[in-house]
C-alpha positions as CSV (number, residue, x, y, z in Angstrom):
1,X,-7.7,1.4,-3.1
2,X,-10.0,3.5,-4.7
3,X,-13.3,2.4,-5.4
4,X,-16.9,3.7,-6.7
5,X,-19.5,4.6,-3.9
6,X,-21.6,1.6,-2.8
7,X,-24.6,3.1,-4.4
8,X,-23.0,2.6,-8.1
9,X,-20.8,-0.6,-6.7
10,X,-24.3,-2.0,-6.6
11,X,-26.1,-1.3,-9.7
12,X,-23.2,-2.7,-11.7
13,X,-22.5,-5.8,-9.6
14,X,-24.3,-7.9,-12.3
15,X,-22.0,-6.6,-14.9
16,X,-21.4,-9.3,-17.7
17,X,-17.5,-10.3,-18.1
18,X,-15.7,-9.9,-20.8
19,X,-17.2,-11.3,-24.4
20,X,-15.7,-13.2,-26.5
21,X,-15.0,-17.0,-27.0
22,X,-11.6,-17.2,-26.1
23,X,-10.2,-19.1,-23.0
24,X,-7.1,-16.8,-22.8
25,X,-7.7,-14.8,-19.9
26,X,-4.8,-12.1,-19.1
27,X,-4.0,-11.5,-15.3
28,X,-5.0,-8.1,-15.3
29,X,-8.4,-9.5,-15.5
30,X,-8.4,-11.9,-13.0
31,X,-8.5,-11.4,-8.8
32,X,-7.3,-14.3,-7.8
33,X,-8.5,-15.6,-3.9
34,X,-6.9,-13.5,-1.1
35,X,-4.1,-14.9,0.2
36,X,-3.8,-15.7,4.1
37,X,-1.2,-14.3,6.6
38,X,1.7,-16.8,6.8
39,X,1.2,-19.2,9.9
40,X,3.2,-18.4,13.0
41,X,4.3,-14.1,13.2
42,X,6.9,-13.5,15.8
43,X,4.0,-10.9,17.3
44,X,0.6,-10.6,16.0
45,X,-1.3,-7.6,17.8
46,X,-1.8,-4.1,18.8
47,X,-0.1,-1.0,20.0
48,X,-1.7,2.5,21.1
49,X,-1.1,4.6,18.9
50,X,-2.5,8.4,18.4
51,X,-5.6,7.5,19.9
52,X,-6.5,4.1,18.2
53,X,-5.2,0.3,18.7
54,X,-3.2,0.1,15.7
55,X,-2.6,-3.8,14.6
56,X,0.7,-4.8,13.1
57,X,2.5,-8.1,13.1
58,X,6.3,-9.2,12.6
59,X,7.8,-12.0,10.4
60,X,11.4,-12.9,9.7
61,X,14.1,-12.6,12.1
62,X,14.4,-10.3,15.4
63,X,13.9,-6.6,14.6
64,X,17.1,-6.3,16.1
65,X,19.6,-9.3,15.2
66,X,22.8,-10.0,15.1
67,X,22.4,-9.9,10.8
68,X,21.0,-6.0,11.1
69,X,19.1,-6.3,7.9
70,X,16.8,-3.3,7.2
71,X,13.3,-3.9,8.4
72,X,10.9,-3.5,5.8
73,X,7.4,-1.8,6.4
74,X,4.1,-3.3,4.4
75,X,1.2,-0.2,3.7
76,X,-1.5,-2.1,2.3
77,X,-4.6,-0.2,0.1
78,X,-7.5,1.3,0.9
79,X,-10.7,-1.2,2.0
80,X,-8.8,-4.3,2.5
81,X,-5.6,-5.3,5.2
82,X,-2.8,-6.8,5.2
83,X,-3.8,-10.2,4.1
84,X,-3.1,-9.2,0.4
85,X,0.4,-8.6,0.8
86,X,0.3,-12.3,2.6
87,X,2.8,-13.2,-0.8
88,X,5.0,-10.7,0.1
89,X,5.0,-11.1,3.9
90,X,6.0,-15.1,3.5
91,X,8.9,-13.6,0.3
92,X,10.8,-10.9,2.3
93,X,10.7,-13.1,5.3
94,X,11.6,-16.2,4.5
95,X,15.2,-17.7,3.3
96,X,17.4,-16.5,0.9
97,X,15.9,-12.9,2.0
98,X,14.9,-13.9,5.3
99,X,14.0,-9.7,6.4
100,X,12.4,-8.6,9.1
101,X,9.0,-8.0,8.2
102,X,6.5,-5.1,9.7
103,X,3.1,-5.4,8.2
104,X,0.3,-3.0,9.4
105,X,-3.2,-2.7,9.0
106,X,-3.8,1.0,8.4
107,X,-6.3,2.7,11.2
108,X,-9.8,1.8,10.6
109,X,-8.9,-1.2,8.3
110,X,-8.4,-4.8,9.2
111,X,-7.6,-5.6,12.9
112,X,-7.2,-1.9,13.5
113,X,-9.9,0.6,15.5
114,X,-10.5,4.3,14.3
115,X,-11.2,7.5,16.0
116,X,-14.3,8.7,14.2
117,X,-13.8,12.6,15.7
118,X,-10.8,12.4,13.3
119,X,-11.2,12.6,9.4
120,X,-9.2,9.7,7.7
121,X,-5.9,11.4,5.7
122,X,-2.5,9.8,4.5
123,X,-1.0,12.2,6.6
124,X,-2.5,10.6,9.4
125,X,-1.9,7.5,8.0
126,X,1.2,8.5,7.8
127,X,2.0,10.0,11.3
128,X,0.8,6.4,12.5
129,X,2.9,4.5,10.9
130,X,6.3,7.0,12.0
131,X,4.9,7.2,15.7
132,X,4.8,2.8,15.7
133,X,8.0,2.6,14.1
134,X,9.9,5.4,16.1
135,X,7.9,5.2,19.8
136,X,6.7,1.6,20.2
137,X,9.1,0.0,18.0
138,X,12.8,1.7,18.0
139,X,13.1,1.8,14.6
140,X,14.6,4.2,13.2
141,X,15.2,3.7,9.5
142,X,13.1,1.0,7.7
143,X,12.3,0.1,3.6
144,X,8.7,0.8,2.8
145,X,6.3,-0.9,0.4
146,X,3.0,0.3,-0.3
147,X,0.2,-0.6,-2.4
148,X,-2.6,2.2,-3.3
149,X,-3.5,3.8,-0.6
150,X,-0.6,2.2,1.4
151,X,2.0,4.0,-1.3
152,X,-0.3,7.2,-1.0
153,X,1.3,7.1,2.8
154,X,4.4,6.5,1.9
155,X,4.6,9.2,-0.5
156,X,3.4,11.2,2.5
157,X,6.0,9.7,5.0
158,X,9.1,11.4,2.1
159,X,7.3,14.4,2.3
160,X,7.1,15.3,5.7
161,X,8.9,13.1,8.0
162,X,12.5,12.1,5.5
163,X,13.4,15.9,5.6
164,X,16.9,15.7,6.8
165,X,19.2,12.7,6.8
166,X,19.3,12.7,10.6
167,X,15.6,11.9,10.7
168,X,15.1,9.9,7.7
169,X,13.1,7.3,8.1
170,X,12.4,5.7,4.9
171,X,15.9,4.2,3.3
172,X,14.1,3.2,0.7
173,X,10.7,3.1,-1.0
174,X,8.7,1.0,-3.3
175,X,5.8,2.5,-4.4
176,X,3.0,0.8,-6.1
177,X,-0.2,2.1,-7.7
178,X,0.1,5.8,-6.3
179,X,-1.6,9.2,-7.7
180,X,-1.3,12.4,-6.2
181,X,-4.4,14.2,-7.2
182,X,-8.0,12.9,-6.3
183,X,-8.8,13.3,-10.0
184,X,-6.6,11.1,-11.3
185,X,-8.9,7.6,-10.9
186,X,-9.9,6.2,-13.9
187,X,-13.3,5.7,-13.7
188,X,-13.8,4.2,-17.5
189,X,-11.1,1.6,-16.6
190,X,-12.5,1.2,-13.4
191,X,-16.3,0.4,-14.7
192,X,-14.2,-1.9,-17.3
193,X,-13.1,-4.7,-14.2
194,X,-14.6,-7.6,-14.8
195,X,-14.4,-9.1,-11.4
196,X,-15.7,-5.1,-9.7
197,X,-18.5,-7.5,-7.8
198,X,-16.5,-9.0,-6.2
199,X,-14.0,-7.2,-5.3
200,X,-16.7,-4.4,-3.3
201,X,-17.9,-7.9,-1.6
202,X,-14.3,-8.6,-0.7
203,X,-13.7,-5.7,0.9
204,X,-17.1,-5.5,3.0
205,X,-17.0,-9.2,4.4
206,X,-13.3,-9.0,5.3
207,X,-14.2,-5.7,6.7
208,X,-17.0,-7.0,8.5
209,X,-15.0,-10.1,10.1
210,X,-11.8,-8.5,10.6
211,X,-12.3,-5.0,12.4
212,X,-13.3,-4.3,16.1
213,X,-15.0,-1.2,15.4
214,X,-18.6,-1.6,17.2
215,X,-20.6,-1.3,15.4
216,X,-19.9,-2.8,12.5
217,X,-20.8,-0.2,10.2
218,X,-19.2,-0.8,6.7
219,X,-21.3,2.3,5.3
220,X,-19.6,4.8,7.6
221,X,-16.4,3.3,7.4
222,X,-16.9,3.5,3.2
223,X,-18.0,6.9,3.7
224,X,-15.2,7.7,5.8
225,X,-12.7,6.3,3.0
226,X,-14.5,8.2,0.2
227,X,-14.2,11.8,2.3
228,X,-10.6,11.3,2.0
229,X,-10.3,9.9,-1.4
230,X,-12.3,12.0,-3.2
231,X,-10.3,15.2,-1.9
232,X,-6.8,14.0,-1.2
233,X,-3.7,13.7,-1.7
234,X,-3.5,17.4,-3.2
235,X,0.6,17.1,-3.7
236,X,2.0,18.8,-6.4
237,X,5.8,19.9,-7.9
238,X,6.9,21.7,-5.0
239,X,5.5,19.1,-2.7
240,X,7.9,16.2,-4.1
241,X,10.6,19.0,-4.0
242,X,11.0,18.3,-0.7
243,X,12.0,15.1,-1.1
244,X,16.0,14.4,-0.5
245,X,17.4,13.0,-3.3
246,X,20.0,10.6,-4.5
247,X,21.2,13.5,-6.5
248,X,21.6,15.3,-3.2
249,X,23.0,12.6,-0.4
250,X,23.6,9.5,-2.1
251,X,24.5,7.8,1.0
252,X,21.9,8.6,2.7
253,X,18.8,9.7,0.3
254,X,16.2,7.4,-0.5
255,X,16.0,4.9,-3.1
256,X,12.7,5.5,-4.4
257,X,10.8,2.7,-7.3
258,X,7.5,3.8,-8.4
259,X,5.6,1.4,-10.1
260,X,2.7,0.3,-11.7
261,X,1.1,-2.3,-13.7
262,X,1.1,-2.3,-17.9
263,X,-2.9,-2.5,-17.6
264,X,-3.5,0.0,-14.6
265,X,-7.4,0.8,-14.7
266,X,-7.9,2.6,-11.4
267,X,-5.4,5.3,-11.8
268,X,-4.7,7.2,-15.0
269,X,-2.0,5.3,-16.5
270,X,0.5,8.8,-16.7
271,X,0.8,9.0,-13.3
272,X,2.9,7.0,-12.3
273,X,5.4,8.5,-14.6
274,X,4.8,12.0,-13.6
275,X,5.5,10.9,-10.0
276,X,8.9,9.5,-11.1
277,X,9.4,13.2,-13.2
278,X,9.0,15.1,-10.1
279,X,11.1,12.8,-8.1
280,X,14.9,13.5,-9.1
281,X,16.9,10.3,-8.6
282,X,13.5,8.1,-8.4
283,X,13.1,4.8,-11.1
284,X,10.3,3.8,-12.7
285,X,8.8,-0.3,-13.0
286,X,6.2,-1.4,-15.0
287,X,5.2,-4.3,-14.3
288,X,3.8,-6.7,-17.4
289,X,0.4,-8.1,-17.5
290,X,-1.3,-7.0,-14.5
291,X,-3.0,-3.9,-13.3
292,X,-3.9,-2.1,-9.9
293,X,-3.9,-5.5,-8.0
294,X,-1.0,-7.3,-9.1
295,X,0.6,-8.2,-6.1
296,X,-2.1,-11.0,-6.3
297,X,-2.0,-11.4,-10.0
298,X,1.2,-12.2,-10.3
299,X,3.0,-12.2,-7.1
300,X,6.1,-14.1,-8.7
301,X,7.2,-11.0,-10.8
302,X,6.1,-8.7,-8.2
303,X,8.2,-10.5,-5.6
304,X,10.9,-10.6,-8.3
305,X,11.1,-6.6,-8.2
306,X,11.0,-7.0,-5.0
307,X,14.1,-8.4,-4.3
308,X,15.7,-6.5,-6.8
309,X,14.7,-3.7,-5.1
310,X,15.7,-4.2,-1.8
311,X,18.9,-5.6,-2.7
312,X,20.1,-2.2,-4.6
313,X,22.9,-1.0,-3.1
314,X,24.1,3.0,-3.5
């Protein structure tokens, strides 16, 4: 999730909301409380992974049950966990759907430690996520969601580790809130959130509770964060050319949704469109209403895609 450096977080912290008279509020300009992790995971916990205790935690039935549904994979954005995908975690994994559900918290976020002699990159983002899947867990084909940064590592994950069909890992993909240059935020529309405050407050005391980095240094984790995302990704044409695509394998190619909100304000509101132009075989959702955070705007209509989603068949 890209956001401003603390510096300018701060000076517009007391930033009036929006004028006016009117009670009619739209969702795009609301952030409504994060959500909490459904109550009892079948595992909540860590694995070693490339250096760092990487924290993940399963819902729905057994990875590996007797209904062989597809497991799907959570990636949440940058500065906050998995907690805000809590109305997705409790949707994919609970009857009708009832999916196996793999939610991580990306290294150096949430419940997860870093490696501070390594700079922060979705491709190591990336490699973290392949490495639990494939090592620890034994999976070797999953569904991805990702929000932000979270679909940032997933467009890296179809890059570079879904290059043949014998080691694809991502069946399918749906990807929420991406860009692909580091100049693509939308800093006018940023400045324009009315609840900017609190979000940055959000992200530091969750931060602050939630991680075992000692010590808890929020300012070097934020300047970590903004090393990356002010100079990655850096994918272009040629980059999402090496994606397989339905075109190609239709049996075994991904099926790839990228999607947005209607009132996206942290990313230019073309991109998400130009990913879907350079992605043969690829759809693209807008989603009404909402902007960069609506899988807690309106987590009905998100979970509604969803299911649509994962129930496409080729």
């Amino acid at each position: 999730m890209r956001i401003l450096p603390t510096f300018l977080m701060t000076a517009i912290t007391g930033m009036a909301s929006v004028s006016g008279t009117s009670s009619y509020v739209p969702l795009y300009q609301t952030l409504p409380p994060t959500p909490t992790l459904p109550l009892h995971p079948r595992f909540a916990g860590t694995a070693s992974i490339n250096n760092i205790s990487l924290w993940y935690t399963l819902y729905g039935p057994p990875l590996r049950s007797s209904q062989h549904k597809l497991p799907i994979v959570l990636l949440h954005g940058g500065k906050i966990s998995s907690r805000w995908f809590s109305h997705q975690i409790k949707y994919l994994s609970s009857p009708p759907l009832s999916y196996p559900v793999i939610a991580i918290d990306t290294r150096s976020h949430g419940r997860s430690s870093d490696d501070s002699s390594v700079p922060l990159s979705y491709s190591l983002f990336a490699n973290d996520t392949a490495t639990l899947l494939r090592s620890h867990l034994g999976i070797s084909r999953a569904g991805f969601v990702g929000w932000s940064d979270g679909a940032n590592t997933i467009l890296s994950l179809l890059i570079d580790h879904n290059s043949t069909p014998n080691s694809a890992l991502v069946d399918r993909a749906f990807i929420f809130g991406a860009n692909y240059r580091p100049d693509q935020l939308n800093v006018t529309g940023l400045l324009g959130i009315p609840f900017l405050g609190d979000l940055g407050g959000r992200m530091q005391s969750e931060w602050t509770a939630l991680t075992p980095i000692v010590p808890k240094d929020y300012a070097k984790f934020n300047t970590r964060m903004s090393a990356m995302q002010d100079t990655s990704p850096l994918w272009n044409e040629a980059d999402f050319a090496k994606i397989q695509t339905l075109y190609q394998d239709p049996q075994n190619a991904p099926i790839i949704w990228i999607a947005d909100g209607d009132s996206e304000e942290i990313v230019q509101r073309q991109v998400a469109g130009e990913i879907r132009d350079m992605i043969w075989g690829s759809s693209l959702v807008v989603l009404p209403d909402v902007g960069h955070f609506a899988p807690v705007q309106d987590p009905q209509t998100f979970n509604a895609l969803l299911g649509r989603w994962i129930s496409r068949q080729r």
